[in-house]
C-alpha positions as CSV (number, residue, x, y, z in Angstrom):
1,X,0.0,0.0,0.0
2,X,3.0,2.7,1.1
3,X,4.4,1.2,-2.6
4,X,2.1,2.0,-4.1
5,X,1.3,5.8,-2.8
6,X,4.7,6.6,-3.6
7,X,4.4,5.2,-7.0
8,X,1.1,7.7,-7.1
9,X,2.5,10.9,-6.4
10,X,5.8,10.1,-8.1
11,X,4.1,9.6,-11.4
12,X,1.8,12.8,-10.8
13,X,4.8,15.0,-10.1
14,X,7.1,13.9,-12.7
15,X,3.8,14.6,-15.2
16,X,3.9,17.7,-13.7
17,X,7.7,18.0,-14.2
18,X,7.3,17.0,-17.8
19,X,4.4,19.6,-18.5
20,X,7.0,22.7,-16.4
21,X,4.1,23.4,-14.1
22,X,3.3,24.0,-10.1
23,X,7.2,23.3,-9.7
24,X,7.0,25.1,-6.7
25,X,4.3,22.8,-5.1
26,X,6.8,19.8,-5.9
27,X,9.1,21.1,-4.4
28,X,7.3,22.2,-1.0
29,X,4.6,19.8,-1.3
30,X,5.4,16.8,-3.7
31,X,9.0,15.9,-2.3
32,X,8.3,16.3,1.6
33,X,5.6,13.4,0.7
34,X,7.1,11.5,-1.3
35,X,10.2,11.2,1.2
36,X,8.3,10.6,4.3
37,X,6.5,8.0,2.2
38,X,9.7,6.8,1.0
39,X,11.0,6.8,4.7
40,X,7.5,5.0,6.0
41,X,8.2,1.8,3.4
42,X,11.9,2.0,4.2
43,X,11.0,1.7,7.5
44,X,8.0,-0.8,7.3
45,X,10.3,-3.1,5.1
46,X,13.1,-3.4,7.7
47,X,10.8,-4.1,10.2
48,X,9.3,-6.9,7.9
49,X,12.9,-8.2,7.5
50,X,14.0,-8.1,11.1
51,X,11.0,-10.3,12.2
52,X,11.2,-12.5,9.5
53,X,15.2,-13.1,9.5
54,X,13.9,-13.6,13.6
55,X,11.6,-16.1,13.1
56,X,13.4,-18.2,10.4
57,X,16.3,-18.4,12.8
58,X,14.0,-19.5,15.8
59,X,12.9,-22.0,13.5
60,X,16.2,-23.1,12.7
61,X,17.0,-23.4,16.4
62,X,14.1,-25.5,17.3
63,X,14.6,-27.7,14.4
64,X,18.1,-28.3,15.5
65,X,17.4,-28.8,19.1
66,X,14.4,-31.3,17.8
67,X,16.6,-33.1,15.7
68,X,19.4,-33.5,18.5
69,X,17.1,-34.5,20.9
70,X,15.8,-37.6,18.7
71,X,18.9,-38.3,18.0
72,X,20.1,-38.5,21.9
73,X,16.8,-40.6,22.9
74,X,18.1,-43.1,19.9
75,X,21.4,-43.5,21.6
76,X,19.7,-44.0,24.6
77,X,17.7,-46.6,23.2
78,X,20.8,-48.3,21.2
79,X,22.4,-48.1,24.5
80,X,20.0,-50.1,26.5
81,X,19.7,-52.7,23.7
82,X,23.3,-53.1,23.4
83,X,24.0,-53.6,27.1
84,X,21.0,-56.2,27.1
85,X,22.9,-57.9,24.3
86,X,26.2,-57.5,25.8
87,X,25.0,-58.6,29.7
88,X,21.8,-60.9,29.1
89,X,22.5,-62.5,25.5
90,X,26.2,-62.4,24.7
91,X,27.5,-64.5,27.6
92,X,25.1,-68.0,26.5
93,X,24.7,-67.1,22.7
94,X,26.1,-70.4,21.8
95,X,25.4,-72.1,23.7
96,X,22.1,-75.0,22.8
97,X,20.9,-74.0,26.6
98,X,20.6,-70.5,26.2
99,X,17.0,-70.8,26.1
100,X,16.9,-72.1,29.5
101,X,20.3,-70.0,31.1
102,X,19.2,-66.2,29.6
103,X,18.5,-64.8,32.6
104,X,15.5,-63.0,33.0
105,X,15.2,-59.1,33.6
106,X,13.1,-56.8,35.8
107,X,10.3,-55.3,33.5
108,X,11.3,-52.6,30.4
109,X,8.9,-49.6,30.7
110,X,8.7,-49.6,26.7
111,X,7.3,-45.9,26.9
112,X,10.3,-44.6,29.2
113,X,12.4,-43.5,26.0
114,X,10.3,-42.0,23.1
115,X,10.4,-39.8,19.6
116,X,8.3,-36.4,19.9
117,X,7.2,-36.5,16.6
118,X,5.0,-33.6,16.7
119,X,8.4,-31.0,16.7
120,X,9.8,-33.1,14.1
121,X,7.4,-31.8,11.1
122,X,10.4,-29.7,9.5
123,X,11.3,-33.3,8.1
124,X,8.4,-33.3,5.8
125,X,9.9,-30.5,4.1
126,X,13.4,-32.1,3.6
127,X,14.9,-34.2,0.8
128,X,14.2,-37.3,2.4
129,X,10.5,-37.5,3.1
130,X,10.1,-40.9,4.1
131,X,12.8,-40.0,7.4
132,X,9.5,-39.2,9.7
133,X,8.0,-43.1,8.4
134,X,11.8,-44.8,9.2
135,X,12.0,-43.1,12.7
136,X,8.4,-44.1,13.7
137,X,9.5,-47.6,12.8
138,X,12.6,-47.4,14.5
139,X,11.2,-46.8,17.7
140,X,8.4,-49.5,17.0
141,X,11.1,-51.8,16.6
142,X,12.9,-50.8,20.0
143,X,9.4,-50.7,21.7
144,X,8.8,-54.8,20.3
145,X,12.5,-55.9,21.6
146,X,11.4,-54.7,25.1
147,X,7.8,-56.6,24.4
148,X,9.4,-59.6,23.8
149,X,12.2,-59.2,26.5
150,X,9.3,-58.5,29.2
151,X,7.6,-61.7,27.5
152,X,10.2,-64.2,27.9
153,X,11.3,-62.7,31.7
154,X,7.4,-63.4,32.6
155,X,7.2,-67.2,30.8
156,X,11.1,-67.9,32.6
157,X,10.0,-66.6,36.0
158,X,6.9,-67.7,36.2
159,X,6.7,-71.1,34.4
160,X,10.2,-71.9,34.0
161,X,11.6,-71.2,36.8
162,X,9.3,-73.0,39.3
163,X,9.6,-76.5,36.7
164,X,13.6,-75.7,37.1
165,X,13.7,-75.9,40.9
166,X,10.9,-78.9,41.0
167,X,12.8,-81.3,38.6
168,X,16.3,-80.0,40.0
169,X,17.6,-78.8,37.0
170,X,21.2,-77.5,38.1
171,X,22.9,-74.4,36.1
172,X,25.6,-75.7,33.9
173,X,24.2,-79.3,34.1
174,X,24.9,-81.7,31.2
175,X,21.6,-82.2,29.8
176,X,20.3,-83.5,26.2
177,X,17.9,-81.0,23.9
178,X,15.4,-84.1,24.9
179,X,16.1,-85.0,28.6
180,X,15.4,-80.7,29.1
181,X,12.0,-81.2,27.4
182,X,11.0,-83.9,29.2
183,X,11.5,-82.2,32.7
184,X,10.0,-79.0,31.1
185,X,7.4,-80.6,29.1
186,X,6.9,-79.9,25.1
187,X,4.9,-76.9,25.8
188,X,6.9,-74.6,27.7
189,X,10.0,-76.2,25.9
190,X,8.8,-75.0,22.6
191,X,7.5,-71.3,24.0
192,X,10.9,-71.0,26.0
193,X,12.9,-71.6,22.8
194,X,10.6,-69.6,20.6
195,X,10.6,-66.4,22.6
196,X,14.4,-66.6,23.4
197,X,14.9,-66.6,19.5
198,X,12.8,-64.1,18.9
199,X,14.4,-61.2,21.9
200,X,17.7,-62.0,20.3
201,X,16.1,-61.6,16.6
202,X,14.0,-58.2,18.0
203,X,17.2,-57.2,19.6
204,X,19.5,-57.1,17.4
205,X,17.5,-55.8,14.4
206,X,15.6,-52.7,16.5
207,X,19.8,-51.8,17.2
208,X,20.7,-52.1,13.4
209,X,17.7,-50.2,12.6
210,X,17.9,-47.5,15.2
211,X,21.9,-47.0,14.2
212,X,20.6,-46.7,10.5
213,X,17.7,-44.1,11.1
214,X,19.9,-42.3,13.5
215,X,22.7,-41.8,10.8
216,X,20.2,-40.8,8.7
217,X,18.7,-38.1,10.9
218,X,22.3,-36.9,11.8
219,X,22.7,-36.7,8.1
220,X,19.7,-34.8,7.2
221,X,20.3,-32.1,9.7
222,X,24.7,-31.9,8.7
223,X,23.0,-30.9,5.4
224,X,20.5,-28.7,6.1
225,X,22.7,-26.5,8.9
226,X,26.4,-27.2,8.0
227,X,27.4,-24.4,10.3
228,X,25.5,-25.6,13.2
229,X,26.7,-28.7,15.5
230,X,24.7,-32.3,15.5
231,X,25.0,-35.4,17.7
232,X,26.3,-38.5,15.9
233,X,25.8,-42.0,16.9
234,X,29.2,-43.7,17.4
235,X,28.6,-47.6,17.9
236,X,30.9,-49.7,20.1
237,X,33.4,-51.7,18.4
238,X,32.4,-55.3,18.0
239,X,34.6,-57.8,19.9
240,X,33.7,-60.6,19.0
């Protein structure tokens, strides 16, 4: 609007110009208006500037805090996985008895450690689209590892463990595949076997997948603010 008023008066003063009349109202009239007007969009335009410069580097800010702080809960998560797999799975991996000797853990509050997707919307408008859809999987992944983890403590404590102590089934006791599913019965044999399988298989993949979607997160941000600073996800070295 202050655009176009100036654009106004310019155009009738330079006809006026043009024509050689009412110079002296240009000049006492015309100009003082056209300057103040001038001066008003000047001024309207900074301001416009100023609060938009403003709120595209809040923005920034909270999209980089947003993103760091997903990527911190997915170390977090990886974290808890790994020392599962590290204290709980590693020690009786290969053993054909792990089913019975994984000990079983007090239970994982699945909703402890968790994305906040709603302040991660800025992905939508990044290259990779499909981010938001991988880190809603990654942490349905970590919340079915602790499902199944919680599953398999409840079947050992409560079913297992009491068969254990009635048949006197001793820790590190030489004992057949079939002589162990006699004294635990073909039932909770097979569930015991199943679910130990499938923690180690939920395990292990919600890490690999949480590592992936993580890198890609840490990614996305490095590219979209180069000059700012982003968490990374450094994985332990494998030592086996």
């Amino acid at each position: 609007m202050i655009f176009a008023g100036f654009f106004l008066l310019a155009g009738v003063a330079i006809g006026w110009v043009i024509k050689g009349k009412h110079l002296n109202i240009i000049l006492s009239v015309y100009l003082p208006a056209l300057a103040t007007l001038f001066a008003t969009y000047l001024g309207a335009k900074y301001a416009f500037d100023l609060h938009s410069n403003k709120e595209k580097s809040e923005n920034k800010n909270k999209n980089i805090i947003s993103g760091n702080f997903t990527i911190f809960n997915i170390i977090r998560m990886i974290n808890s996985l790994i020392n599962y797999k590290t204290q709980i799975i590693d020690p009786v991996r290969n053993k054909p008895s792990a089913f019975l000797e994984m000990r079983p853990t007090p239970h994982w509050d699945k909703n402890d450690i968790s994305i906040k997707f709603e302040d991660l919307s800025f992905l939508l408008g990044m290259d990779d689209v499909n981010l938001l859809g991988e880190l809603s999987l990654a942490e349905e992944k970590y919340k079915k590892a602790l499902d199944a983890i919680n599953l398999r403590s409840t079947i050992h404590l409560q079913e297992a463990q009491p068969k254990i102590e009635l048949k006197g089934i001793k820790e590190g006791g030489d004992y057949s595949m079939d002589h162990l599913e006699k004294l635990l019965g073909n039932r909770l044999f097979i569930i015991l076997k199943r679910s130990t399988q499938e923690v180690i298989e939920h395990v292990e993949e919600a890490i690999a997948y949480l590592e992936s979607t993580g890198n890609k997160l840490n990614q996305i941000l490095e590219s979209a603010y180069p000059q700012e600073k982003t968490l990374s996800i450094l994985m332990p070295e494998n030592k086996e």
